[in-house]
PDB file of N, CA, C, O and CB in Angstrom:
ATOM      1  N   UNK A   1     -35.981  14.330 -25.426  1.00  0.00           N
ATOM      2  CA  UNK A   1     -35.386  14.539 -24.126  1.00  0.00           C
ATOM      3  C   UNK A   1     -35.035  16.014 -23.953  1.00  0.00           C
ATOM      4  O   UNK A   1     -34.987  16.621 -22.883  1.00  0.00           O
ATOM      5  CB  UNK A   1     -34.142  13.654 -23.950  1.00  0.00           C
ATOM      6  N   UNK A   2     -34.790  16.507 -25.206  1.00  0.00           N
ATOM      7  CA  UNK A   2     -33.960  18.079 -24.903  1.00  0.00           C
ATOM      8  C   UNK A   2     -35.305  19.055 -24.639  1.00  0.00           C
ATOM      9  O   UNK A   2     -35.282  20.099 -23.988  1.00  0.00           O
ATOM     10  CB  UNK A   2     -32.830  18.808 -26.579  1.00  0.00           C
ATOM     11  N   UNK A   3     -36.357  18.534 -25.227  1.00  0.00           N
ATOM     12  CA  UNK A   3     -37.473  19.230 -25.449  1.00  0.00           C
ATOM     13  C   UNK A   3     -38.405  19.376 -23.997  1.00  0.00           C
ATOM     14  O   UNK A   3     -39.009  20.409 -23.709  1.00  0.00           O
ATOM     15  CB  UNK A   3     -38.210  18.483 -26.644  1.00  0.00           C
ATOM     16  N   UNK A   4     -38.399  18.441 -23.357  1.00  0.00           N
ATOM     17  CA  UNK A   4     -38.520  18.308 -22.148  1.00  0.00           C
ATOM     18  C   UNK A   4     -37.640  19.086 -21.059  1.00  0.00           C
ATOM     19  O   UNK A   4     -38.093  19.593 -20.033  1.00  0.00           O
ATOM     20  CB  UNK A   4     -38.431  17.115 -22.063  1.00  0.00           C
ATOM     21  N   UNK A   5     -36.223  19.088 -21.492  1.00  0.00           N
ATOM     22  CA  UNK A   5     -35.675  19.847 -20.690  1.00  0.00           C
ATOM     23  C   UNK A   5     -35.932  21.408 -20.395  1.00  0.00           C
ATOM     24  O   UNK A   5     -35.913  22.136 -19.403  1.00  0.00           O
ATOM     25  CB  UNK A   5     -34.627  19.649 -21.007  1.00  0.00           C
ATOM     26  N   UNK A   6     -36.194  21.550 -21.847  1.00  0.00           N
ATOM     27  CA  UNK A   6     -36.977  23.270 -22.322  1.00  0.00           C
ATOM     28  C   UNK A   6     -37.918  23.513 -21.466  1.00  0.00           C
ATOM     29  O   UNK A   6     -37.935  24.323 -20.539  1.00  0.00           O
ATOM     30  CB  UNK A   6     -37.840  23.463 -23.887  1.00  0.00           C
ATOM     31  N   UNK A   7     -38.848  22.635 -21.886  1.00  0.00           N
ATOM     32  CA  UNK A   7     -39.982  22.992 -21.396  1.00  0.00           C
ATOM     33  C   UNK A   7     -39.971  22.956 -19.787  1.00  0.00           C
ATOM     34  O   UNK A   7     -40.817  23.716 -19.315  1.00  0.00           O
ATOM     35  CB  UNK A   7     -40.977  22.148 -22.009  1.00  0.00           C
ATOM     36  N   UNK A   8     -39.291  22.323 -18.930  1.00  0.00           N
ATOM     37  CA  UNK A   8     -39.301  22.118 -17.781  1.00  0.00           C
ATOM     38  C   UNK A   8     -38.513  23.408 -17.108  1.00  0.00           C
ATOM     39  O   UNK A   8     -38.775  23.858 -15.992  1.00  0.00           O
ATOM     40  CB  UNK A   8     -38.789  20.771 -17.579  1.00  0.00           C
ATOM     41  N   UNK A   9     -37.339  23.992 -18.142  1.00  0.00           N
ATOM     42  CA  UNK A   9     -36.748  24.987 -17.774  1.00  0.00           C
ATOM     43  C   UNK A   9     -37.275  26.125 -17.879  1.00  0.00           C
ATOM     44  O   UNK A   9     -36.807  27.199 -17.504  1.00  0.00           O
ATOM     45  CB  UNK A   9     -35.821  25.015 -18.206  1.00  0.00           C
ATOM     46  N   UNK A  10     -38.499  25.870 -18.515  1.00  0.00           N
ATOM     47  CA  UNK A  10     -39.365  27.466 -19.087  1.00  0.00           C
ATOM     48  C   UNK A  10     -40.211  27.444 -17.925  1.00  0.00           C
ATOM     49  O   UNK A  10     -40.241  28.409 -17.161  1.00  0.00           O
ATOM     50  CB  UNK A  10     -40.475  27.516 -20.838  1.00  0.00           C
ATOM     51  N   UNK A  11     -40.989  26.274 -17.712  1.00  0.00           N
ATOM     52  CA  UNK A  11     -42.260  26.509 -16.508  1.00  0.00           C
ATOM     53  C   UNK A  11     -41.027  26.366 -15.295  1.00  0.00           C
ATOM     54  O   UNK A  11     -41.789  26.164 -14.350  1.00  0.00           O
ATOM     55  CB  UNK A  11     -43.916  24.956 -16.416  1.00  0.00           C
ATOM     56  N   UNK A  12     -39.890  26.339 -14.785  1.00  0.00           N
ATOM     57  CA  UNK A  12     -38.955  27.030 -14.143  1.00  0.00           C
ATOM     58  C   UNK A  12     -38.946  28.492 -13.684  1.00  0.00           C
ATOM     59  O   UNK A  12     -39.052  29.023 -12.578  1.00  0.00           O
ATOM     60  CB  UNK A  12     -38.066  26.879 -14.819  1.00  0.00           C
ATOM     61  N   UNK A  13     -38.724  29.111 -15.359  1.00  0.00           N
ATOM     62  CA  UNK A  13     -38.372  30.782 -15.277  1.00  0.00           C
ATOM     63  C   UNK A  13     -39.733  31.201 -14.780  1.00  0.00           C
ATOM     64  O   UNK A  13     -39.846  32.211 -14.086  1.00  0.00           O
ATOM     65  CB  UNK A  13     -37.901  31.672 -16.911  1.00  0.00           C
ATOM     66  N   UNK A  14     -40.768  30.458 -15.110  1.00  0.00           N
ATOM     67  CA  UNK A  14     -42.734  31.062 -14.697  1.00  0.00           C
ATOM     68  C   UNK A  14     -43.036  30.948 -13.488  1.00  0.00           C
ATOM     69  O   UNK A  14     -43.928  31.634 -12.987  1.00  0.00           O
ATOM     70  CB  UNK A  14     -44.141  30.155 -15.352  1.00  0.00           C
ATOM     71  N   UNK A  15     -42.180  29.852 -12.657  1.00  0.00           N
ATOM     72  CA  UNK A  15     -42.884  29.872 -11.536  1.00  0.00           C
ATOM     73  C   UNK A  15     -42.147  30.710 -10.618  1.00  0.00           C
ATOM     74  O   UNK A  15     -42.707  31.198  -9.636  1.00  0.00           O
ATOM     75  CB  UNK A  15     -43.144  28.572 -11.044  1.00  0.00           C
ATOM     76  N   UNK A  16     -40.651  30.954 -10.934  1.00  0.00           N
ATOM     77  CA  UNK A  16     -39.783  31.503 -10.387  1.00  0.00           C
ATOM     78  C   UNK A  16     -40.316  33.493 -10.407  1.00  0.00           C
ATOM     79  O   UNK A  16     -40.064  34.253  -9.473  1.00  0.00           O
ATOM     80  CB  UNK A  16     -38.362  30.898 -11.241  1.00  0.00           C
ATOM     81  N   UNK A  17     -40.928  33.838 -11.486  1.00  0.00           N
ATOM     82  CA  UNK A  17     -41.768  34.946 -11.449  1.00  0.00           C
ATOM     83  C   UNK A  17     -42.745  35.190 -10.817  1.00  0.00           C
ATOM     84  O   UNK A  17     -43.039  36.328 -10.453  1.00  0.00           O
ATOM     85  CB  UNK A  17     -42.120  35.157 -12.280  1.00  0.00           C
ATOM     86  N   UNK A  18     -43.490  34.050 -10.552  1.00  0.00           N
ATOM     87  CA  UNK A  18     -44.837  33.976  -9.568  1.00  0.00           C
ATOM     88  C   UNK A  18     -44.399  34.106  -8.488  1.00  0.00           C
ATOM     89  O   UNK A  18     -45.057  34.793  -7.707  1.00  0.00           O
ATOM     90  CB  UNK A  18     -45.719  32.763  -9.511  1.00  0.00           C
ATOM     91  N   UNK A  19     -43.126  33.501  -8.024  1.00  0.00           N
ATOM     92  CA  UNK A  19     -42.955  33.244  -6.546  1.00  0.00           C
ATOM     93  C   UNK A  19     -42.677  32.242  -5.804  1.00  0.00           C
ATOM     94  O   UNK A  19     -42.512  32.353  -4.590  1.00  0.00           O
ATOM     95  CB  UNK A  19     -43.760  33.473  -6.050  1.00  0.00           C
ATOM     96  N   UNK A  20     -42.592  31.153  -6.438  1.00  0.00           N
ATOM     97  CA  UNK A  20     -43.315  29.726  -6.877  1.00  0.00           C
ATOM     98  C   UNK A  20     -41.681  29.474  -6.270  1.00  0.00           C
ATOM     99  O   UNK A  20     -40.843  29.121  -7.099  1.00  0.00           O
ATOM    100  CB  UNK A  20     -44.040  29.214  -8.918  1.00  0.00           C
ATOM    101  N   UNK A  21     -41.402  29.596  -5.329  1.00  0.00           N
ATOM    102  CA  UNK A  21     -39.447  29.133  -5.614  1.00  0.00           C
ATOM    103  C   UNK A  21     -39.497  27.818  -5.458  1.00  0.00           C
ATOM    104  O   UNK A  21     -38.894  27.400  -6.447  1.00  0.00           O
ATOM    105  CB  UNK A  21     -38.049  29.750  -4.349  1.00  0.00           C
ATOM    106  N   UNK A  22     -39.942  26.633  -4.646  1.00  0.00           N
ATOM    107  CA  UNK A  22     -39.778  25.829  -4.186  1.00  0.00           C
ATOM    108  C   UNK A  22     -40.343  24.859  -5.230  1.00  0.00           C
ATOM    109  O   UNK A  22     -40.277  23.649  -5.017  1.00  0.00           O
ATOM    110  CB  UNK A  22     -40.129  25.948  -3.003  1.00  0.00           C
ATOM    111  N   UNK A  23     -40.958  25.400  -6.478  1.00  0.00           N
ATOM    112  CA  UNK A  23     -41.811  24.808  -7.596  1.00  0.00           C
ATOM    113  C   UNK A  23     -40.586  24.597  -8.530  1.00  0.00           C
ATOM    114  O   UNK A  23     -40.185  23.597  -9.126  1.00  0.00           O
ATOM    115  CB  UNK A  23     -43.142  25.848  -8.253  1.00  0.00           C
ATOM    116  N   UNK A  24     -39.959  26.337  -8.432  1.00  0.00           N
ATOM    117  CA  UNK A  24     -38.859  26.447  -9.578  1.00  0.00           C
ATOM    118  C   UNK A  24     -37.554  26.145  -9.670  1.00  0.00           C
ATOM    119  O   UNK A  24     -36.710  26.200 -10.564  1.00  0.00           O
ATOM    120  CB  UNK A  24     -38.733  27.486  -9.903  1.00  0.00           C
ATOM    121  N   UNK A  25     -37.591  25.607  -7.846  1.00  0.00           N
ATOM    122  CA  UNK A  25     -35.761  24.792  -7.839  1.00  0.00           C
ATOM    123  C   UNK A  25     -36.244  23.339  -7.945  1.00  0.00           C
ATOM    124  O   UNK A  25     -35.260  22.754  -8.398  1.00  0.00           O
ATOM    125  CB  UNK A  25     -34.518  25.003  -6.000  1.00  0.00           C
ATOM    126  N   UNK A  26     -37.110  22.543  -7.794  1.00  0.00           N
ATOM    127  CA  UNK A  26     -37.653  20.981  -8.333  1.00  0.00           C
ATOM    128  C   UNK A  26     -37.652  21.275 -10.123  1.00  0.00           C
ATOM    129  O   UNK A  26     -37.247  20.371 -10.855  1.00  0.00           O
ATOM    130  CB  UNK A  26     -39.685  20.501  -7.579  1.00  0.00           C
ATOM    131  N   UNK A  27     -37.938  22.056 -10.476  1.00  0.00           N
ATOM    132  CA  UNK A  27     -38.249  22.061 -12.021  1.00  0.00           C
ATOM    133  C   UNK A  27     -36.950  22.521 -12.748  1.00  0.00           C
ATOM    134  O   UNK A  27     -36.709  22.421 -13.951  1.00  0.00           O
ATOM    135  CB  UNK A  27     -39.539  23.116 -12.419  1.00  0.00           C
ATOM    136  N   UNK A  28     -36.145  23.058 -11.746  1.00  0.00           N
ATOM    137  CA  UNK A  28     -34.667  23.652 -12.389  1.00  0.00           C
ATOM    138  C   UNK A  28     -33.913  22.168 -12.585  1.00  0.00           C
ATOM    139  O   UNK A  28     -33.524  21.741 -13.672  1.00  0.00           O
ATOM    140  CB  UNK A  28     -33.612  24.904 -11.109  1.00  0.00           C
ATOM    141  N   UNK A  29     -33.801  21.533 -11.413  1.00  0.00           N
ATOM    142  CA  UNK A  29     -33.202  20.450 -10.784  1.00  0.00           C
ATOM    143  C   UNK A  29     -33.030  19.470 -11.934  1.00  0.00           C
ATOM    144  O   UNK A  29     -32.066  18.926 -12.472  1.00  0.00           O
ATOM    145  CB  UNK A  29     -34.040  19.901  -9.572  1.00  0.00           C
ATOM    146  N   UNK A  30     -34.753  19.460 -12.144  1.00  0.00           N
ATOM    147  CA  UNK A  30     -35.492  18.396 -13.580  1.00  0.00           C
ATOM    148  C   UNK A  30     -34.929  18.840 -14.828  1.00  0.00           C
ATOM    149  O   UNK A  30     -34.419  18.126 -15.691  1.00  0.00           O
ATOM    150  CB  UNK A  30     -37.361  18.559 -13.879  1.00  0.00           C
ATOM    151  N   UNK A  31     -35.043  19.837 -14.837  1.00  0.00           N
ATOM    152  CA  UNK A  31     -34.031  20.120 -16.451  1.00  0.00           C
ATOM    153  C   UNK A  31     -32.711  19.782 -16.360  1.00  0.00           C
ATOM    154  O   UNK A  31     -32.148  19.144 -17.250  1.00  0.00           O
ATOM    155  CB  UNK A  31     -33.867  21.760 -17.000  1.00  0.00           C
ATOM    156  N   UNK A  32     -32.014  20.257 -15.080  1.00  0.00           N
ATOM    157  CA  UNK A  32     -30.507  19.911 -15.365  1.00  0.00           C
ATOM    158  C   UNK A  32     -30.032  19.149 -15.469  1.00  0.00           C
ATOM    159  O   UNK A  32     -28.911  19.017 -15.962  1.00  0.00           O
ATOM    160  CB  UNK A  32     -29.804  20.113 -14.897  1.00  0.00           C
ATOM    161  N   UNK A  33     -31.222  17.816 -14.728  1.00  0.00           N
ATOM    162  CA  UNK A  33     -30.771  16.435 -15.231  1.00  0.00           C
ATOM    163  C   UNK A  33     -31.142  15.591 -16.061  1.00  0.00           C
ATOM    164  O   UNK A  33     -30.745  14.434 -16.202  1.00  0.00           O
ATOM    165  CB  UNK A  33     -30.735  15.781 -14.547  1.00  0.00           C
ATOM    166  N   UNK A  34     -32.036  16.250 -16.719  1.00  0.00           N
ATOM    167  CA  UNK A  34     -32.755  15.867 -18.310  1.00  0.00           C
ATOM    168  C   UNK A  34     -31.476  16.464 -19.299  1.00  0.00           C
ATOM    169  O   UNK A  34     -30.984  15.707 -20.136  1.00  0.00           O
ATOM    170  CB  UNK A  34     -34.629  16.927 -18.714  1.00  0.00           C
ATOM    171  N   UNK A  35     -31.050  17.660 -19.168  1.00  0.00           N
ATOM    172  CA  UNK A  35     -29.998  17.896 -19.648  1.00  0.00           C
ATOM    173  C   UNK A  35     -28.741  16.750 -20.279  1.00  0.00           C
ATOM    174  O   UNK A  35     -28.211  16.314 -21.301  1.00  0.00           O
ATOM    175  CB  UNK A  35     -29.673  18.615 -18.704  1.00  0.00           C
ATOM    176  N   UNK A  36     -28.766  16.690 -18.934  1.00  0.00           N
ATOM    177  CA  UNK A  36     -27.487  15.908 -18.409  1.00  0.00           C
ATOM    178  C   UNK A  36     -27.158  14.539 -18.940  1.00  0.00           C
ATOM    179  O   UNK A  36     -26.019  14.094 -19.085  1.00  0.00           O
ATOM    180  CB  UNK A  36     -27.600  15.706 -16.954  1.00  0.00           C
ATOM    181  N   UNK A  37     -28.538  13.791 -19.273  1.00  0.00           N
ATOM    182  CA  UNK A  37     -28.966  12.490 -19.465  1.00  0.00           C
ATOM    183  C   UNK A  37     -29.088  12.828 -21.171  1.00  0.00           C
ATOM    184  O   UNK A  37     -28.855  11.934 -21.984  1.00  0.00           O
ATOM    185  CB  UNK A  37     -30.474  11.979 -18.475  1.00  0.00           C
ATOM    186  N   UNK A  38     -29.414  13.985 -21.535  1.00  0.00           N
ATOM    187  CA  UNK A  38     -29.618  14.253 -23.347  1.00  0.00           C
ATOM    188  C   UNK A  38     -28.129  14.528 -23.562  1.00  0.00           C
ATOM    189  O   UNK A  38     -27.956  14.480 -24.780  1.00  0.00           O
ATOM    190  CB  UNK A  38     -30.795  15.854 -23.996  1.00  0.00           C
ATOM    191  N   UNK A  39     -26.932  14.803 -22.920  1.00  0.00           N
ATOM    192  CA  UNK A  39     -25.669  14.691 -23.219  1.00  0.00           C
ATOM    193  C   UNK A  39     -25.074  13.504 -23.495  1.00  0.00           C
ATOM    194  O   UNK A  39     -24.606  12.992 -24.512  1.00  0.00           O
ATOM    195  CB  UNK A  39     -25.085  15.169 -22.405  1.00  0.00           C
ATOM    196  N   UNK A  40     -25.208  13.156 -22.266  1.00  0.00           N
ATOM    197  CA  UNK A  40     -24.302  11.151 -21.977  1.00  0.00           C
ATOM    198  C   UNK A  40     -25.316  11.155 -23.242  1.00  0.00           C
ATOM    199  O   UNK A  40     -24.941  11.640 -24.309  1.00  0.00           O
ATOM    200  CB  UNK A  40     -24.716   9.514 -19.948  1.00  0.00           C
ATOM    201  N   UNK A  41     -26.795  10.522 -23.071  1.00  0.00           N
ATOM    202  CA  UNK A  41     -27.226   9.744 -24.891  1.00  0.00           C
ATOM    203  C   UNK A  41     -26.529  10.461 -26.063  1.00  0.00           C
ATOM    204  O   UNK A  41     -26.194   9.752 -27.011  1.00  0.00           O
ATOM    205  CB  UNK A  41     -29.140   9.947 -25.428  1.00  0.00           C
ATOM    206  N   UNK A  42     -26.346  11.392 -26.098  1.00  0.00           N
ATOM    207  CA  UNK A  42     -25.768  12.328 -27.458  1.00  0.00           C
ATOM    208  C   UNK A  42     -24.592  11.553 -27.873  1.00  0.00           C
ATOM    209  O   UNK A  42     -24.497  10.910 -28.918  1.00  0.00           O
ATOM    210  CB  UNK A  42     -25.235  14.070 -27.105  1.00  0.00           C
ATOM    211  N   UNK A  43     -23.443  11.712 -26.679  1.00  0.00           N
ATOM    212  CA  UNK A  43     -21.906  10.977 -26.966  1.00  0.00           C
ATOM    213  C   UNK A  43     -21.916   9.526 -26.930  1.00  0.00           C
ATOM    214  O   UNK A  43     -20.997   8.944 -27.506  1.00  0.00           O
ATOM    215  CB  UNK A  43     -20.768  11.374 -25.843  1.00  0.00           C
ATOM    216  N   UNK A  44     -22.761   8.894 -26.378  1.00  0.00           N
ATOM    217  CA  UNK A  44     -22.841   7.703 -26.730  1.00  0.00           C
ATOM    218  C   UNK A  44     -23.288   7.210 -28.320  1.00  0.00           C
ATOM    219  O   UNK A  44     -22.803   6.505 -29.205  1.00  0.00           O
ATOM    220  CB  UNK A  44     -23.646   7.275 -25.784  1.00  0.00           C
ATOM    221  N   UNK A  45     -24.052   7.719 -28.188  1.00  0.00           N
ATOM    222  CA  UNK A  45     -24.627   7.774 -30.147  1.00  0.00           C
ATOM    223  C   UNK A  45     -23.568   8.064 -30.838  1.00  0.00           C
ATOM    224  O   UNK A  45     -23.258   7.129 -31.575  1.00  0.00           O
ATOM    225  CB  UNK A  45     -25.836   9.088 -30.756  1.00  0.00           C
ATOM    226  N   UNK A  46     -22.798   9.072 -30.921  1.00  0.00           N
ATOM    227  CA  UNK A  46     -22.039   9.466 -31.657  1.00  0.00           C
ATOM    228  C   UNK A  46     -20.783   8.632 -31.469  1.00  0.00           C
ATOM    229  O   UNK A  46     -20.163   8.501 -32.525  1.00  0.00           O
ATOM    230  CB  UNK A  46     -21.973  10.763 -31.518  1.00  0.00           C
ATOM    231  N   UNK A  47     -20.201   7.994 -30.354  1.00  0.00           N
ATOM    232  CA  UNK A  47     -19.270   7.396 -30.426  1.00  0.00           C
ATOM    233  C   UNK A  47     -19.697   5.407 -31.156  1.00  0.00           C
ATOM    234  O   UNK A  47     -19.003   4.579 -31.746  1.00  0.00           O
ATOM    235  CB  UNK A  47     -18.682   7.717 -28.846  1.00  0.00           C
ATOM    236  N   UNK A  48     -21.030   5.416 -30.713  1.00  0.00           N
ATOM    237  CA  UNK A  48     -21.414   4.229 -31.340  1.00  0.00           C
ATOM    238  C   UNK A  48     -21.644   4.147 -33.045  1.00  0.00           C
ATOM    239  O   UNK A  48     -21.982   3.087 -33.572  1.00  0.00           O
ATOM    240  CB  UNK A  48     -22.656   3.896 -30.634  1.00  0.00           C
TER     241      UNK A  48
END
């Protein structure tokens, strides 16, 4: 999940260089809530 977030946040920073904005706020969006979702699973694990 975190790895995905990377990667989604990297082709982010690439498209956001191209120009690409409207590519790189959908792909920002996607990481932050891949993020978000690799947190909640994290503390849940750990509290389970």
């Amino acid at each position: 999940m975190l790895e995905l977030a990377i990667a989604f946040f990297v082709l982010a920073i690439i498209a956001s260089a191209l120009g690409a904005t409207g590519v790189a706020g959908v792909t920002m969006t996607i990481a932050k809530w891949l993020v978000i979702v690799f947190l909640v699973l994290a503390v849940v694990s750990f509290l389970l």
